[in-house]
PDB file of N, CA, C and O in Angstrom, chain B, residues numbered from 101:
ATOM      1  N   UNK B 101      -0.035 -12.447 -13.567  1.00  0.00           N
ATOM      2  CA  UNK B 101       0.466 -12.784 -12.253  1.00  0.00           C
ATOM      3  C   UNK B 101       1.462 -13.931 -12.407  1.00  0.00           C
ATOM      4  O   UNK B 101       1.270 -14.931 -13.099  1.00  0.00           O
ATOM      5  N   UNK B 102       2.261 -13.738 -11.871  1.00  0.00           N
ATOM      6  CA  UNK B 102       3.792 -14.827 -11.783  1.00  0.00           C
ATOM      7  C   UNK B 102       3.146 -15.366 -10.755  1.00  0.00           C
ATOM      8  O   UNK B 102       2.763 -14.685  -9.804  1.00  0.00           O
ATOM      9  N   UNK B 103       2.930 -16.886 -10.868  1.00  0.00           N
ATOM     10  CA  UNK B 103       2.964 -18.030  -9.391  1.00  0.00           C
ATOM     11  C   UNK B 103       4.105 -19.017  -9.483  1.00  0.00           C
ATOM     12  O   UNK B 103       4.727 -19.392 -10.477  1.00  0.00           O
ATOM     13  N   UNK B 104       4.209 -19.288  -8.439  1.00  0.00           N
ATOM     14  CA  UNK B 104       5.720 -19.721  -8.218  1.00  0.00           C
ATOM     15  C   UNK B 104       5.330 -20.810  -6.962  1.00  0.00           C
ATOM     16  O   UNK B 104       4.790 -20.660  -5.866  1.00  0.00           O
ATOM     17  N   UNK B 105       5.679 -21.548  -7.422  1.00  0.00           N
ATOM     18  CA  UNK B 105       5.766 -22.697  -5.575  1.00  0.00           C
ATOM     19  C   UNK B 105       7.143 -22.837  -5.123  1.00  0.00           C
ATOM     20  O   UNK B 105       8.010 -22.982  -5.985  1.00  0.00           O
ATOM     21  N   UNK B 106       7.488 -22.812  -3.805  1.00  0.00           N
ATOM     22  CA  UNK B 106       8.282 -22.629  -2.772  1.00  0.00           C
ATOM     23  C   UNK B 106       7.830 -23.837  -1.916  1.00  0.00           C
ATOM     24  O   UNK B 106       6.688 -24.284  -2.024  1.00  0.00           O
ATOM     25  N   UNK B 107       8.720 -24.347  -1.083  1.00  0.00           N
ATOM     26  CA  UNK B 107       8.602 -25.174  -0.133  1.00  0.00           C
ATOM     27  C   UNK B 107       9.523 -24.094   1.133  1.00  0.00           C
ATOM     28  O   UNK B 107      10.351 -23.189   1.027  1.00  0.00           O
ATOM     29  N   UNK B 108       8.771 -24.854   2.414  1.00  0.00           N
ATOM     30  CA  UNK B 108       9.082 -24.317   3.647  1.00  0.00           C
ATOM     31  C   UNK B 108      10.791 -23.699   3.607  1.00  0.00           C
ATOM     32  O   UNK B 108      11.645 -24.516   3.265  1.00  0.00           O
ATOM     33  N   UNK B 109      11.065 -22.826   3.823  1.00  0.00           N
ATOM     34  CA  UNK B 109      12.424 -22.161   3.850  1.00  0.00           C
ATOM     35  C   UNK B 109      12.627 -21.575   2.120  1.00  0.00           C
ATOM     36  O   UNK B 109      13.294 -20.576   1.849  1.00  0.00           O
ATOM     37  N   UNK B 110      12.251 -22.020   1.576  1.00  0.00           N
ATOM     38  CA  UNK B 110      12.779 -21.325   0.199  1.00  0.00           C
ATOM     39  C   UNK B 110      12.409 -19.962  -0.035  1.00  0.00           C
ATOM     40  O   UNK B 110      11.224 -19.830   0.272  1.00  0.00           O
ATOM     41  N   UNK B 111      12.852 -19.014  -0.399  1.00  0.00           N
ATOM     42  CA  UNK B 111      12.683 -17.288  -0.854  1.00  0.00           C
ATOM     43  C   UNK B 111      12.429 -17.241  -2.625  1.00  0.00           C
ATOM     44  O   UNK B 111      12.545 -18.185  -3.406  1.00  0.00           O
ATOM     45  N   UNK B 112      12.261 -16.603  -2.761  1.00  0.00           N
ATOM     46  CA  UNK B 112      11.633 -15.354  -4.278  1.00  0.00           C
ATOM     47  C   UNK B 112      12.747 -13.982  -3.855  1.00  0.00           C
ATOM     48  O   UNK B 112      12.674 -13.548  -2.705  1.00  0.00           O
ATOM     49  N   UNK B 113      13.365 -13.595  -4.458  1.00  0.00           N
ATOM     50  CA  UNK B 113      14.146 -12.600  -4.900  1.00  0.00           C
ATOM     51  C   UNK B 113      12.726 -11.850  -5.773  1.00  0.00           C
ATOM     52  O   UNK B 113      11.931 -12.501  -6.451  1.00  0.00           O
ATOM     53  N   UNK B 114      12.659 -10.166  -5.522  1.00  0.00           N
ATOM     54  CA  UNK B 114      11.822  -9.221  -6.372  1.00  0.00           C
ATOM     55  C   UNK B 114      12.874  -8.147  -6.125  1.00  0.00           C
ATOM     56  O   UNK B 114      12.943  -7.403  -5.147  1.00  0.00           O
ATOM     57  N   UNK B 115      13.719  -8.199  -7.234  1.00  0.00           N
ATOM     58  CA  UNK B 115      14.859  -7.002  -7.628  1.00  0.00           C
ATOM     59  C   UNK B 115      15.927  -7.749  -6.740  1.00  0.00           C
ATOM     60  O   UNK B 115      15.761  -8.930  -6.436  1.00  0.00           O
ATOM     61  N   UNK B 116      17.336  -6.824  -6.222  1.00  0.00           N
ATOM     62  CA  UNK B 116      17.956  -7.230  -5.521  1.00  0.00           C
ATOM     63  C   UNK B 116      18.356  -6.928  -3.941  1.00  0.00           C
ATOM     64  O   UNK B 116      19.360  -7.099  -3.250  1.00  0.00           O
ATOM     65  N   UNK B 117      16.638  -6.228  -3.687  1.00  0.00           N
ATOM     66  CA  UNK B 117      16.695  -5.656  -2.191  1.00  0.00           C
ATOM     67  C   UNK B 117      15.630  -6.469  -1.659  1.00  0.00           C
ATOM     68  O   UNK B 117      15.776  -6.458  -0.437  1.00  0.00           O
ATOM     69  N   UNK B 118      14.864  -7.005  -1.899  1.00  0.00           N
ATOM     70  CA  UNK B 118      13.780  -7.965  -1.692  1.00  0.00           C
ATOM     71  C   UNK B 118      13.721  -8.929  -1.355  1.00  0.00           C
ATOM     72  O   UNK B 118      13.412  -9.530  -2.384  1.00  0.00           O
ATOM     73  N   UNK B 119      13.806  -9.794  -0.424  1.00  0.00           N
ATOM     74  CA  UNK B 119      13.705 -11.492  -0.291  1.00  0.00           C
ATOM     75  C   UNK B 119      12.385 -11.473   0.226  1.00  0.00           C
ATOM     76  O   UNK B 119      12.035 -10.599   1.018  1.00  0.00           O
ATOM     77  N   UNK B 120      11.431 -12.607  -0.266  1.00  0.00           N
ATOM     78  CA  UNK B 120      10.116 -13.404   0.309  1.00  0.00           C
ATOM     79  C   UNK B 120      10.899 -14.637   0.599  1.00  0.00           C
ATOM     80  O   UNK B 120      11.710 -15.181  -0.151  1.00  0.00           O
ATOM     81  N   UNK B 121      10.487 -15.050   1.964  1.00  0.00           N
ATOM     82  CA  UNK B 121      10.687 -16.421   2.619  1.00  0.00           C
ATOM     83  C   UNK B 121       9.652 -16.664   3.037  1.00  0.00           C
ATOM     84  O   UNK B 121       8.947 -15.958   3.757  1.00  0.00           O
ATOM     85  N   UNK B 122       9.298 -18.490   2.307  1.00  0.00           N
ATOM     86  CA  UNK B 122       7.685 -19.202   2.962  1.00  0.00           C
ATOM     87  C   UNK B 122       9.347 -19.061   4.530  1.00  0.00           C
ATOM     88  O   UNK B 122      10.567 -18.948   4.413  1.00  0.00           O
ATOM     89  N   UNK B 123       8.506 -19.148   5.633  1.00  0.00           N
ATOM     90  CA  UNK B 123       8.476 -19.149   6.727  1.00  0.00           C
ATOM     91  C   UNK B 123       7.721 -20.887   7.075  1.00  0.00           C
ATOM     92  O   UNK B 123       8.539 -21.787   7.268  1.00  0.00           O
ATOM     93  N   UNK B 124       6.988 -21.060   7.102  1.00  0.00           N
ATOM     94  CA  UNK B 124       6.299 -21.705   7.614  1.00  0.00           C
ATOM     95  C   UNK B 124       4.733 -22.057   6.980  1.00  0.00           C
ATOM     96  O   UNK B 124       4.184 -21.164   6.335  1.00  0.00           O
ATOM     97  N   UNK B 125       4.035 -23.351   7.171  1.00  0.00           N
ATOM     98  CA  UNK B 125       2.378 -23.732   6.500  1.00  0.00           C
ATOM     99  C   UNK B 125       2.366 -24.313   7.797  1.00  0.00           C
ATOM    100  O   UNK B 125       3.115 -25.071   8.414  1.00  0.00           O
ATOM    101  N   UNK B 126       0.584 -23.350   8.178  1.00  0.00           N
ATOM    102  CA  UNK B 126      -0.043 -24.187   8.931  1.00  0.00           C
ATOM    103  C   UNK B 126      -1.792 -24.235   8.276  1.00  0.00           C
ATOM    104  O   UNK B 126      -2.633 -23.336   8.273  1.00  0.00           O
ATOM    105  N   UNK B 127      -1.859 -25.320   7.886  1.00  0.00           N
ATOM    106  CA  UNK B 127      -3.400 -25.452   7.700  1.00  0.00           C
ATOM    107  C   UNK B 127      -3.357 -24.883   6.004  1.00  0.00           C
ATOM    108  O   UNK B 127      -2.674 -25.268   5.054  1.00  0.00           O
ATOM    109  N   UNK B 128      -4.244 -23.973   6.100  1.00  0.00           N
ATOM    110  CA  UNK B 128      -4.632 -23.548   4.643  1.00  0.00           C
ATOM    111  C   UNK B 128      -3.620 -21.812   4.487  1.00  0.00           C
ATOM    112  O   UNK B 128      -3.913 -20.899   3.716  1.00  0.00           O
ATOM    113  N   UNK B 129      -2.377 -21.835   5.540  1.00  0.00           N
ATOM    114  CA  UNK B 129      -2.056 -20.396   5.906  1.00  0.00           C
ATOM    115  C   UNK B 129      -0.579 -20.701   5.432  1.00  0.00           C
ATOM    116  O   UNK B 129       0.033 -21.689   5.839  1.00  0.00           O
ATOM    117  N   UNK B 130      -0.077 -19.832   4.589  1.00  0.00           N
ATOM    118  CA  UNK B 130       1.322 -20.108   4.351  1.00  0.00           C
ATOM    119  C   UNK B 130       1.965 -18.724   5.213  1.00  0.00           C
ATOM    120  O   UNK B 130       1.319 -17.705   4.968  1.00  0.00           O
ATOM    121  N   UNK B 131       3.105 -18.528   6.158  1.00  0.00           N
ATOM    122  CA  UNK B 131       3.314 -18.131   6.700  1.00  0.00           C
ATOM    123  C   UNK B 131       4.762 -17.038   5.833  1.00  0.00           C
ATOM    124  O   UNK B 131       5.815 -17.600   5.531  1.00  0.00           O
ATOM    125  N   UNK B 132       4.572 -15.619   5.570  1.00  0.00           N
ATOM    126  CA  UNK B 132       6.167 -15.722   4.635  1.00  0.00           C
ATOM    127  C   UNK B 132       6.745 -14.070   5.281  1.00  0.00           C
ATOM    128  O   UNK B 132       6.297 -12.944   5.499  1.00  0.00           O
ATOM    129  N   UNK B 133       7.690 -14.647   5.357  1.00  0.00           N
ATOM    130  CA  UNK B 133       9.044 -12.861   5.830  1.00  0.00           C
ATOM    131  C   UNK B 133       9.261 -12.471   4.748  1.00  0.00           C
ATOM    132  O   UNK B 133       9.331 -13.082   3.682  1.00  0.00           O
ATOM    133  N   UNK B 134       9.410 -11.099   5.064  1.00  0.00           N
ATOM    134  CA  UNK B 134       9.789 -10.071   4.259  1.00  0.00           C
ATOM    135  C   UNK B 134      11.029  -9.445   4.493  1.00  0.00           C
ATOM    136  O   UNK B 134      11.146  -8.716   5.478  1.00  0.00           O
ATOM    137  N   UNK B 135      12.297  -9.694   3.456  1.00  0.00           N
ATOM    138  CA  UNK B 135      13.382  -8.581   4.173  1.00  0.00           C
ATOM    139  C   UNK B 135      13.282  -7.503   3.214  1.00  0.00           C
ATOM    140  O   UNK B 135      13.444  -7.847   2.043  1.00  0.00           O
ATOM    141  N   UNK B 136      13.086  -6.449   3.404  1.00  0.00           N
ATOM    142  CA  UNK B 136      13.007  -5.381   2.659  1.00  0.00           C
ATOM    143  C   UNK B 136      14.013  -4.039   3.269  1.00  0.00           C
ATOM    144  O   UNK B 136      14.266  -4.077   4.473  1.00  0.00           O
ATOM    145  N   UNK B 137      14.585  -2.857   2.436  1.00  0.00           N
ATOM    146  CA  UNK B 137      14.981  -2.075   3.268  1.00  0.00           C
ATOM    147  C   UNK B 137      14.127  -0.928   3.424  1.00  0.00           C
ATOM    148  O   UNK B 137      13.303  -0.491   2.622  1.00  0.00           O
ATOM    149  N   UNK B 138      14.425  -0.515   4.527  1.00  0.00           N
ATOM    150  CA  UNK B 138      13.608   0.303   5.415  1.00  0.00           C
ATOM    151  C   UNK B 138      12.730   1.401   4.649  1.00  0.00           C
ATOM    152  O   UNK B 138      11.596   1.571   5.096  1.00  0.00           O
ATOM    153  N   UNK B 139      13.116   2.147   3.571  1.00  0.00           N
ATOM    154  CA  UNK B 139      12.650   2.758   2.850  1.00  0.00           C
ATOM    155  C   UNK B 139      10.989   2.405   1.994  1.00  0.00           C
ATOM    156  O   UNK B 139      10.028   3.128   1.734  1.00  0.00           O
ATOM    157  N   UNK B 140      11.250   1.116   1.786  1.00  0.00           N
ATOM    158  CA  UNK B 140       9.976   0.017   1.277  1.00  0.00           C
ATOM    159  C   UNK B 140       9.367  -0.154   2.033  1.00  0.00           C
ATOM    160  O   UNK B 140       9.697  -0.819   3.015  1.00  0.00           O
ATOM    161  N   UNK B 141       7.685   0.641   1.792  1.00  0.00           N
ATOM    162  CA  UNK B 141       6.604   0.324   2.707  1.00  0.00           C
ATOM    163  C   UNK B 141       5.963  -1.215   2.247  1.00  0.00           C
ATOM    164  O   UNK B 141       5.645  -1.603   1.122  1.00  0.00           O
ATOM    165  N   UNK B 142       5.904  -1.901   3.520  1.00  0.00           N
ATOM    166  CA  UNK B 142       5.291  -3.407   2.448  1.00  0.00           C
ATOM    167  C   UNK B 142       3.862  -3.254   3.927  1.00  0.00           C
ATOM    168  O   UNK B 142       4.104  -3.162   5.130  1.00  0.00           O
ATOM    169  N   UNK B 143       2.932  -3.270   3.484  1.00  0.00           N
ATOM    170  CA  UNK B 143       1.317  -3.314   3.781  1.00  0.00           C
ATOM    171  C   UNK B 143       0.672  -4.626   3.703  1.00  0.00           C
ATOM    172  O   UNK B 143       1.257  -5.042   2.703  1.00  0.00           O
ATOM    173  N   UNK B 144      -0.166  -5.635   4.066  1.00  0.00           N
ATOM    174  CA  UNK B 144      -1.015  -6.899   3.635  1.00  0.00           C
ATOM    175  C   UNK B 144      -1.900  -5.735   2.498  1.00  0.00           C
ATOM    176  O   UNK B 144      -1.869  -4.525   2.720  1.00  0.00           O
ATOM    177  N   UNK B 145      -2.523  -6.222   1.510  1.00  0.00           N
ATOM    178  CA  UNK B 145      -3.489  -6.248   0.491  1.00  0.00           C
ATOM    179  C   UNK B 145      -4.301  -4.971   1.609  1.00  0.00           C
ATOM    180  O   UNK B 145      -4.025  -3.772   1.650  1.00  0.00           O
ATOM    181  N   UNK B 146      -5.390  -5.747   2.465  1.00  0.00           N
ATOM    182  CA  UNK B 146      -6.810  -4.861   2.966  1.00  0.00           C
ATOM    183  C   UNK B 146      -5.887  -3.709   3.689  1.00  0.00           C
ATOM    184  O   UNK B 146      -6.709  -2.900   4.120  1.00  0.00           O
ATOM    185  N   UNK B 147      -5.032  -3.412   3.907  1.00  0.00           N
ATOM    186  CA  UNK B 147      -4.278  -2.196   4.856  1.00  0.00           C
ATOM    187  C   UNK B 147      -4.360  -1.211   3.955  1.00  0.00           C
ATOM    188  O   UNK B 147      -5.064  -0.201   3.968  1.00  0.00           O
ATOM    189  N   UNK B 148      -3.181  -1.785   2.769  1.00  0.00           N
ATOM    190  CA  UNK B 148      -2.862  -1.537   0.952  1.00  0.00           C
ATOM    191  C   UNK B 148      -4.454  -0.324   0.800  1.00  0.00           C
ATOM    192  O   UNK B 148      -4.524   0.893   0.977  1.00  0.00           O
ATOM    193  N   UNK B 149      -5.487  -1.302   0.423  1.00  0.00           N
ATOM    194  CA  UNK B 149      -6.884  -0.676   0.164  1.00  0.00           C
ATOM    195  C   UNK B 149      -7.284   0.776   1.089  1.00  0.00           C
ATOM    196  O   UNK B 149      -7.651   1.876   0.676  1.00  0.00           O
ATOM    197  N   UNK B 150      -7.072   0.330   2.363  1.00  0.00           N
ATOM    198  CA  UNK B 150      -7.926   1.107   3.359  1.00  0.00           C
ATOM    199  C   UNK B 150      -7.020   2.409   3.495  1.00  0.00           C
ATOM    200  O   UNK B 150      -7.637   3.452   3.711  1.00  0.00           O
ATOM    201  N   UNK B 151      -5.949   2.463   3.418  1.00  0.00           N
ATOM    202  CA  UNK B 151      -5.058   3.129   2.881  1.00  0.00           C
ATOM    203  C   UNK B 151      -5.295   4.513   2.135  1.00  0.00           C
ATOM    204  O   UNK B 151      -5.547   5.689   2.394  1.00  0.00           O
ATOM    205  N   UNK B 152      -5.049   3.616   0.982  1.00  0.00           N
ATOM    206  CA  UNK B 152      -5.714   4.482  -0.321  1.00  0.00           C
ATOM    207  C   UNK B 152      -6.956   4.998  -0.619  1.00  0.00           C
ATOM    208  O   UNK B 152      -7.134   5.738  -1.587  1.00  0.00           O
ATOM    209  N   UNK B 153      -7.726   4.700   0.053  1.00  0.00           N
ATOM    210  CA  UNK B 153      -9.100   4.619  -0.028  1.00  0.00           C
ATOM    211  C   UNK B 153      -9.448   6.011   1.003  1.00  0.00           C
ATOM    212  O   UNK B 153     -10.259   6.901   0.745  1.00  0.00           O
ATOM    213  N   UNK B 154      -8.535   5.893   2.289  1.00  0.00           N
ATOM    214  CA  UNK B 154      -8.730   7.105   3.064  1.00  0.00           C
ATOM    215  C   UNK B 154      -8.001   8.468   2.494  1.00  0.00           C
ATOM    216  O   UNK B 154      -8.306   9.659   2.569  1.00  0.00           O
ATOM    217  N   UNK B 155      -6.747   7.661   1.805  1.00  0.00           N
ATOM    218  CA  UNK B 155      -6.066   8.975   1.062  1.00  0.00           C
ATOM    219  C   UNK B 155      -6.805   9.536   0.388  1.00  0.00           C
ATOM    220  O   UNK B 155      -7.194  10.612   0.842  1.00  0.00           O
ATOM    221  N   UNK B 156      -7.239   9.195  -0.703  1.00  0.00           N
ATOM    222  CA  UNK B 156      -8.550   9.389  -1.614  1.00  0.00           C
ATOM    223  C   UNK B 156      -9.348  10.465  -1.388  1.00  0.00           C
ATOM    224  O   UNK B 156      -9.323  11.523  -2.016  1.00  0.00           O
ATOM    225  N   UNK B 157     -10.214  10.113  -0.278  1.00  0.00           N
ATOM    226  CA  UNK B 157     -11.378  10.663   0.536  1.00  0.00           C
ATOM    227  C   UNK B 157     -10.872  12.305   1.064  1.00  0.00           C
ATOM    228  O   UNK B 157     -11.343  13.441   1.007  1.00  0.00           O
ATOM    229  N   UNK B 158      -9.810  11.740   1.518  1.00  0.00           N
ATOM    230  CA  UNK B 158      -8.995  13.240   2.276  1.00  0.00           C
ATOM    231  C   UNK B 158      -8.608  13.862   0.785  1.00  0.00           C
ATOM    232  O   UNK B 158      -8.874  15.052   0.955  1.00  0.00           O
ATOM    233  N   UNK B 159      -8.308  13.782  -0.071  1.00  0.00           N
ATOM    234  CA  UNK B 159      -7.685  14.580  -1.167  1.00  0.00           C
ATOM    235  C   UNK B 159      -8.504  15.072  -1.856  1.00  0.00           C
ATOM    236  O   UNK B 159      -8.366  16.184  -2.365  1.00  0.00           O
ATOM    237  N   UNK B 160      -9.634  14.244  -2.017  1.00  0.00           N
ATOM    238  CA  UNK B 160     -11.013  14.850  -2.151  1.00  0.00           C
ATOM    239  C   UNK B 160     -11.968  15.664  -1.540  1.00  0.00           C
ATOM    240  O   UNK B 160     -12.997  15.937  -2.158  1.00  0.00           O
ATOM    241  N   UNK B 161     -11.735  16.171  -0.203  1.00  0.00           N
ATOM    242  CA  UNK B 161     -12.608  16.641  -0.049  1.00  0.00           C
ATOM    243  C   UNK B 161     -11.397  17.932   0.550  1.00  0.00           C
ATOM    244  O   UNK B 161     -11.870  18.957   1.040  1.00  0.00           O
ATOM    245  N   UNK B 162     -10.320  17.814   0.484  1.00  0.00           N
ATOM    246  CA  UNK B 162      -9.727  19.073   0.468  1.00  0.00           C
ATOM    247  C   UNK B 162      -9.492  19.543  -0.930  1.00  0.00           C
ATOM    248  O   UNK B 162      -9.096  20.701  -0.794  1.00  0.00           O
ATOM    249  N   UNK B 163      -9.530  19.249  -2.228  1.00  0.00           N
ATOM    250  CA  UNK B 163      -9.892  19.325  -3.112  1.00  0.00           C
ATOM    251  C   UNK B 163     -11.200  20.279  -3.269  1.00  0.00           C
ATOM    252  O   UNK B 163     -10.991  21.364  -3.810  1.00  0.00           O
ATOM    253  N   UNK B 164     -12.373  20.020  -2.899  1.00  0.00           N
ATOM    254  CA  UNK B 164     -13.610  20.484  -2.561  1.00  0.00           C
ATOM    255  C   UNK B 164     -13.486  21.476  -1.951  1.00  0.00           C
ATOM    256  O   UNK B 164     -13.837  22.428  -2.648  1.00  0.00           O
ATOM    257  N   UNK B 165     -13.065  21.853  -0.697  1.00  0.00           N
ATOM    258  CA  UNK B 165     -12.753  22.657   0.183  1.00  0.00           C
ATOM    259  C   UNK B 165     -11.851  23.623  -0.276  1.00  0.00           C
ATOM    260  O   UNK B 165     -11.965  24.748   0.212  1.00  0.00           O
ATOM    261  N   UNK B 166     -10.833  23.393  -1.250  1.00  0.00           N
ATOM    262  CA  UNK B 166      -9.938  24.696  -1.721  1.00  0.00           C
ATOM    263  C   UNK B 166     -11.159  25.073  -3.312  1.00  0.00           C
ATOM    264  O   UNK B 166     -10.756  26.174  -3.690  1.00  0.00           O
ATOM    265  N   UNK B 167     -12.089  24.736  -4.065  1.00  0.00           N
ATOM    266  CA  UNK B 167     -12.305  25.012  -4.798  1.00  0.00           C
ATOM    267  C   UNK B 167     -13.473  26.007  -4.033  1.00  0.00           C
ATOM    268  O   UNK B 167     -13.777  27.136  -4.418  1.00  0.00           O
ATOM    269  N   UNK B 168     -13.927  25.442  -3.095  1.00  0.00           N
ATOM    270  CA  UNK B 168     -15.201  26.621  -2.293  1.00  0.00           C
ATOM    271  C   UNK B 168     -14.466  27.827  -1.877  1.00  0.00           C
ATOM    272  O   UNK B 168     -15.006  28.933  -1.884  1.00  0.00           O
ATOM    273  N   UNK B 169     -13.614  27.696  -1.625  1.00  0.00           N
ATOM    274  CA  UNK B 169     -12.726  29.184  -0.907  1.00  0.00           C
ATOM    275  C   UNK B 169     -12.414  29.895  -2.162  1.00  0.00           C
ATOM    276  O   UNK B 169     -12.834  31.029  -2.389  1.00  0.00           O
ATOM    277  N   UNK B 170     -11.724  29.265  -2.919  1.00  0.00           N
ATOM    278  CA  UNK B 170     -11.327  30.328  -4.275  1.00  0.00           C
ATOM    279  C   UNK B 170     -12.767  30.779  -4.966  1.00  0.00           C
ATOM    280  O   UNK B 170     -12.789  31.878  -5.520  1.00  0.00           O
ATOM    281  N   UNK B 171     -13.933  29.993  -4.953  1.00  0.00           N
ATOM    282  CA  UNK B 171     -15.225  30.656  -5.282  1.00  0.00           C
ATOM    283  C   UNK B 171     -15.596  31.620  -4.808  1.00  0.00           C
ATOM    284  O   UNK B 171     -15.907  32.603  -5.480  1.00  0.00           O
ATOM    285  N   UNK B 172     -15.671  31.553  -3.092  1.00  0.00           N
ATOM    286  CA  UNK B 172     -16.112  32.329  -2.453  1.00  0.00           C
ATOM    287  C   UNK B 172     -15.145  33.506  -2.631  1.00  0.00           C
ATOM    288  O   UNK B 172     -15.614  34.613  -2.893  1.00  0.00           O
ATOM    289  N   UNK B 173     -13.732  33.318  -2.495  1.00  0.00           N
ATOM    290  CA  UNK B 173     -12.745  35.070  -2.919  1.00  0.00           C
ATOM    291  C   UNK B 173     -13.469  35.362  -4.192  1.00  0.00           C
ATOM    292  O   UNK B 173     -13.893  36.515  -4.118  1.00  0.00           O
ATOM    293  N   UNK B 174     -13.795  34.798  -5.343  1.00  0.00           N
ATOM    294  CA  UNK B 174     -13.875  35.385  -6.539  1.00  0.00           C
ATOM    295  C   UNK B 174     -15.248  36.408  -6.373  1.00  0.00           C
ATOM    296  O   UNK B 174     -15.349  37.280  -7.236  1.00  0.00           O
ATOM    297  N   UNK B 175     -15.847  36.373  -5.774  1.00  0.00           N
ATOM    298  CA  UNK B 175     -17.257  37.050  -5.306  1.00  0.00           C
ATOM    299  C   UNK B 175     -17.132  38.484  -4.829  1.00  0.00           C
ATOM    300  O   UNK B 175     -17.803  39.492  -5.051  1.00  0.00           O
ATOM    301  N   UNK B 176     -15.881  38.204  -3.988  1.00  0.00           N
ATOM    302  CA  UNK B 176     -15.992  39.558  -3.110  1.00  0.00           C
ATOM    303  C   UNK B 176     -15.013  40.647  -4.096  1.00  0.00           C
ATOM    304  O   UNK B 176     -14.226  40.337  -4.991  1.00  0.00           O
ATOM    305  N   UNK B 177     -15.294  41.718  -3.693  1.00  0.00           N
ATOM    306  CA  UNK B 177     -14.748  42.888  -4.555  1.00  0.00           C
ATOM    307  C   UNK B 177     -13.135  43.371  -3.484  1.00  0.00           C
ATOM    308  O   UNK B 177     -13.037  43.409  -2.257  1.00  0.00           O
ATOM    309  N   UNK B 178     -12.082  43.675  -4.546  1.00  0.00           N
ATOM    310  CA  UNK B 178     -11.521  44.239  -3.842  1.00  0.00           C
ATOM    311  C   UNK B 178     -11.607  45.049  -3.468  1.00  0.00           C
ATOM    312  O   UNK B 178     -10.771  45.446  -2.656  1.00  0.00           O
TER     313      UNK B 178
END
């Protein structure tokens, strides 16, 4: 992991379509913008997870679901 300290207004460049700007600290919360272009999905971390996690689930169990159907054709006679 790259850590990097920034003070209020300063950015991080990630490639050359990317800017992170701290925005703003309040308390224990650093506040930061994202300019990204539109194409770039940017998610927080737990979204990121819940995400993938539902993709997962769904790919799996249609996964499941096409392997029961091709079982069940292989059974029957033409």
């Amino acid at each position: 992991m790259l850590v990097l300290t920034r003070k209020s207004n300063q950015s991080i460049m990630i490639g050359s379509e990317i800017r992170i700007t701290v925005v703003g600290l309040d308390g224990d919360q650093v506040k930061i913008g994202i300019e990204a272009p539109r194409h770039v999905v940017v998610h927080r971390s737990e979204v990121y997870d819940q995400l993938h996690a539902k993709n997962d689930a769904d790919a799996s169990a249609q996964s499941r679901a096409a392997v029961g159907k091709g079982s069940a054709g292989a059974d029957t006679p033409s």
